[in-house]
KOLKOL-489028 format. One record per atom (N, C-alpha, C, O): residue in three letters; x, y negated, z. Coordinates in steps of 0.1 Angstrom, whole numbers, padded with zeros to 4 digits, always signed. Atoms other than C-alpha are relative to their C-alpha. Layout:
! residues N
AlaXYZ...
! end
This chain:
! residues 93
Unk+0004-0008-0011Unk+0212-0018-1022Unk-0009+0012-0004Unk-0015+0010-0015Unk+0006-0011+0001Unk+0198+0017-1020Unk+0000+0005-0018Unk-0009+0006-0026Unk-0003-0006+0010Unk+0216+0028-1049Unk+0007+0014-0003Unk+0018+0013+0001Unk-0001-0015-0001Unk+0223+0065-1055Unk+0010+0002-0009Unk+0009+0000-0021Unk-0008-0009+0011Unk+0255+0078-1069Unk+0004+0011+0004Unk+0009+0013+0014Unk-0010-0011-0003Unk+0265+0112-1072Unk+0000+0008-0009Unk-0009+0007-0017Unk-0005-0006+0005Unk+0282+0137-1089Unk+0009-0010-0011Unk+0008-0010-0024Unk-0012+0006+0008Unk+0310+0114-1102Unk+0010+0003+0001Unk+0012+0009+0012Unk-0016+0001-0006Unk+0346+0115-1104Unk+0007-0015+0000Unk+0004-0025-0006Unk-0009+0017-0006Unk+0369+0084-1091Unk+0005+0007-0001Unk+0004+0018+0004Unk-0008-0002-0006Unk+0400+0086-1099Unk+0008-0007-0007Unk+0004-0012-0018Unk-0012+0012+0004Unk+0433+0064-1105Unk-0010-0014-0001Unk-0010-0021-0012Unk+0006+0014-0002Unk+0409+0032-1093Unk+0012-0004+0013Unk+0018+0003+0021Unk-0005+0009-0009Unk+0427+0002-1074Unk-0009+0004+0013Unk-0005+0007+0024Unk+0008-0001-0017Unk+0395+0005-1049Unk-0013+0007-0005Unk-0022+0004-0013Unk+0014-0009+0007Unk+0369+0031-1054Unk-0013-0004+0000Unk-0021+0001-0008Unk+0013+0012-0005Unk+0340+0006-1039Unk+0003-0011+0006Unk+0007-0011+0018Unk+0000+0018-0006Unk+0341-0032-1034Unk-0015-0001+0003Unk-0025+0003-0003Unk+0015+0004-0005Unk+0316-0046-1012Unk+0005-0013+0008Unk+0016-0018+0009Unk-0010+0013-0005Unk+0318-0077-0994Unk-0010-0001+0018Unk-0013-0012+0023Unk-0002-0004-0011Unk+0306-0063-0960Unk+0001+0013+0007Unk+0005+0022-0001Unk-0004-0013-0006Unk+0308-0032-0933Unk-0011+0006-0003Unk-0010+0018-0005Unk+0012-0007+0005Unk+0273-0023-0943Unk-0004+0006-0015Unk-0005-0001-0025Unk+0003-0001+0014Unk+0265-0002-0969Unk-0017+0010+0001Unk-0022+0018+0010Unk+0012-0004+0001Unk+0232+0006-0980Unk-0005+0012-0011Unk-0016+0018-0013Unk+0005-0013+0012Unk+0237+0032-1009Unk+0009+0014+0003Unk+0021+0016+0008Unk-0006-0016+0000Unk+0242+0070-1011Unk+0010+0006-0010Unk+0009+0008-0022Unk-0012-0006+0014Unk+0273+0084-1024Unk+0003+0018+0005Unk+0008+0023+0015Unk+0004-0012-0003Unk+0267+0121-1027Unk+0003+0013-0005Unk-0006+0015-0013Unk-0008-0005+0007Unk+0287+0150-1039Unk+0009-0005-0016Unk+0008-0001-0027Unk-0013+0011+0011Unk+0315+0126-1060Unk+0009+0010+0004Unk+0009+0018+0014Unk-0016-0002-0004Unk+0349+0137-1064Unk+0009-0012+0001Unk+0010-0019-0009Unk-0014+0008-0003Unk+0378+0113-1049Unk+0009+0001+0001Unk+0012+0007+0011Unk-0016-0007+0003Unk+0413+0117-1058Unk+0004-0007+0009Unk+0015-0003+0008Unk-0005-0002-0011Unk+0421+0101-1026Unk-0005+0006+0012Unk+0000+0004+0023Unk+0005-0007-0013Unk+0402+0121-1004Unk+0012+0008+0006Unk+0020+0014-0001Unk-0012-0009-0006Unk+0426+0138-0979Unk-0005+0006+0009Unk+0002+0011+0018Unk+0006-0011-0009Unk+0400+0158-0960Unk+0004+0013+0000Unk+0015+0015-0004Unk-0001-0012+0004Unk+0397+0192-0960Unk-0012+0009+0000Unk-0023+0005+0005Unk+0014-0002+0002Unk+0374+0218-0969Unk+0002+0016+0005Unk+0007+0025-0001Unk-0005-0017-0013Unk+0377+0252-0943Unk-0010+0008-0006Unk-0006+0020-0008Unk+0007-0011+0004Unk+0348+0269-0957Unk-0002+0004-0018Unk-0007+0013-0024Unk-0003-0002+0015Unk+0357+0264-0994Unk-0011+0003-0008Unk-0015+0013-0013Unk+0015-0003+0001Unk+0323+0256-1005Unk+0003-0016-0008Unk-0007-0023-0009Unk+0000+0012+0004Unk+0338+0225-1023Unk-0003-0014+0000Unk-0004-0022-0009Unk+0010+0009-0006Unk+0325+0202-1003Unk+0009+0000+0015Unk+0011+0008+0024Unk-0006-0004-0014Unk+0347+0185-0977Unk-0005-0005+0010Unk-0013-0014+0010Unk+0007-0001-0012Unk+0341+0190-0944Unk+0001-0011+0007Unk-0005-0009+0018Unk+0005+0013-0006Unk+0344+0154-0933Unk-0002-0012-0009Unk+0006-0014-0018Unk+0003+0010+0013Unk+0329+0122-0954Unk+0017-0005-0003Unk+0028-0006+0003Unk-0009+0014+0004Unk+0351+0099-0976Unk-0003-0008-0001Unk-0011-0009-0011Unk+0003+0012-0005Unk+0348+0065-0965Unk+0008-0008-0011Unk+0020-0012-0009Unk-0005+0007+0015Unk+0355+0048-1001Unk+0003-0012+0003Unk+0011-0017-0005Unk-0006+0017+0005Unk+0360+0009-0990Unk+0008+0004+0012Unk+0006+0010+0023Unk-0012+0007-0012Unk+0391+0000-0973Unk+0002-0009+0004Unk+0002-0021+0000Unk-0005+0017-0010Unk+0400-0023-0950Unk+0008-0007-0008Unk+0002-0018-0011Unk-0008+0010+0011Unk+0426-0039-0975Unk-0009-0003-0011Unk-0007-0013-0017Unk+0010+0006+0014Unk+0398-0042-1003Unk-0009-0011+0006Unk-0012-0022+0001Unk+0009+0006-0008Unk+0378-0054-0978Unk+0010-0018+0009Unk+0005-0030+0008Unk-0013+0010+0003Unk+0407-0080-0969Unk+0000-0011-0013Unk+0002-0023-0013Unk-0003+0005+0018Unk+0408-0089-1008Unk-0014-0011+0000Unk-0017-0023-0001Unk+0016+0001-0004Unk+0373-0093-1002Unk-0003-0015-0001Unk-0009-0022-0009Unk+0005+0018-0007Unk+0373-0126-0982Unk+0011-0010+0001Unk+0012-0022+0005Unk-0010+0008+0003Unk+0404-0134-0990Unk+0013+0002-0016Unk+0025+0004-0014Unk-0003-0003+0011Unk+0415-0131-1028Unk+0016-0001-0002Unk+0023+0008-0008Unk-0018-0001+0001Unk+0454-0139-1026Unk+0004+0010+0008Unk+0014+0017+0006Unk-0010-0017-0007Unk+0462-0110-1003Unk-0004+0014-0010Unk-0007+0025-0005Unk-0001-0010+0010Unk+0460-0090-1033Unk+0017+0003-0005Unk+0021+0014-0008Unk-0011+0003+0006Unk+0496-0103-1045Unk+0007+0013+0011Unk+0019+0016+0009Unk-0006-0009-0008Unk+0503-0074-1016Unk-0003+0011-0001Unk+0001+0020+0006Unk+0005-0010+0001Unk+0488-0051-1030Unk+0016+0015-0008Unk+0024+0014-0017Unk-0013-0009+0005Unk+0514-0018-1034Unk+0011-0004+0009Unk+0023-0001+0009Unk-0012+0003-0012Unk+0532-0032-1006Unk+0005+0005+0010Unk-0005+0003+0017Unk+0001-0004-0008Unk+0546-0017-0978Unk-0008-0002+0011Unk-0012+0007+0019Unk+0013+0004-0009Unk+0521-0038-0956Unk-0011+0009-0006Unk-0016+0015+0004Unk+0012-0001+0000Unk+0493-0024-0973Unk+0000+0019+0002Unk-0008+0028+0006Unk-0002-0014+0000Unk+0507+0010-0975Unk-0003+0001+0017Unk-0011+0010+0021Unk+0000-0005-0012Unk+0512+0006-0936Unk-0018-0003+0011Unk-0022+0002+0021Unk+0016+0005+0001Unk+0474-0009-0932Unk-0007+0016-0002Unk-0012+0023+0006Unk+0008-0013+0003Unk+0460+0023-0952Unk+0003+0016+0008Unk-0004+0026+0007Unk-0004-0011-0006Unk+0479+0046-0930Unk-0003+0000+0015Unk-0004+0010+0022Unk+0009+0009-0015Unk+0466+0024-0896Unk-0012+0007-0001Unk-0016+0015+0007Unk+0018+0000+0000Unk+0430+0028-0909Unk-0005+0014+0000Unk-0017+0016+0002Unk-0001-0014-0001Unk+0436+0069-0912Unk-0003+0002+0011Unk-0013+0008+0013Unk-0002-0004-0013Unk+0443+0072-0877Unk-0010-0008+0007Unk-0015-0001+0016Unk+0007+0006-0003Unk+0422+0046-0866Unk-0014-0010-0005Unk-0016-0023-0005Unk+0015+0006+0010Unk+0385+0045-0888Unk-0002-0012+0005Unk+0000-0022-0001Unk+0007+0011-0006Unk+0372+0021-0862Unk+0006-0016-0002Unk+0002-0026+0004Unk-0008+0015+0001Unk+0398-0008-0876Unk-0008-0007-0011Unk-0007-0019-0012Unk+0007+0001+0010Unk+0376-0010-0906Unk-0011-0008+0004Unk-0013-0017-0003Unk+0013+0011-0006Unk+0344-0028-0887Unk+0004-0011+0011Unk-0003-0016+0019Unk-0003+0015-0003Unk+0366-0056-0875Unk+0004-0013-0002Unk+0008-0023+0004Unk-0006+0011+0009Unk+0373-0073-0904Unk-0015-0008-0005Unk-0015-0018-0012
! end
């Protein structure tokens, strides 16, 4: 808790942060994430909406360690593309 990372790069990780609930207590603060798919309108390198590093499928893995064997799957592909369009699926696991 209340642990400070920033200026890192993530990138080619399975899960950029494991946690084992919806609360996170530390600052993640000018990183770079090679899945970020934001965008950045004022070109100031810095995009213009957060990236929300744990996923609902990590978060899945989480509390339940065999739904990993799905991992790279079209389920999870269609999970990560759910949780895009709908952040709020992520605080009902």
């Amino acid at each position: 808790m209340d642990n400070v990372i920033d200026s890192n790069n993530f990138r080619a990780n399975t899960f950029d942060v494991g946690t084992n609930g919806t609360l996170v207590l530390n600052s993640f603060d000018y990183n770079y994430w090679d899945k970020y798919e934001g965008y950045d309108l004022d070109k100031d390198n810095i995009g213009d909406i957060p990236y929300r590093p744990v996923s609902l499928y990590s978060m899945i893995v989480e509390k339940n360690p065999t739904a990993m064997m799905l991992f790279r799957s079209f389920m999870t592909s269609l999970l990560d593309r759910s949780e895009k369009s709908c952040p709020h699926l992520r605080r009902k696991v």
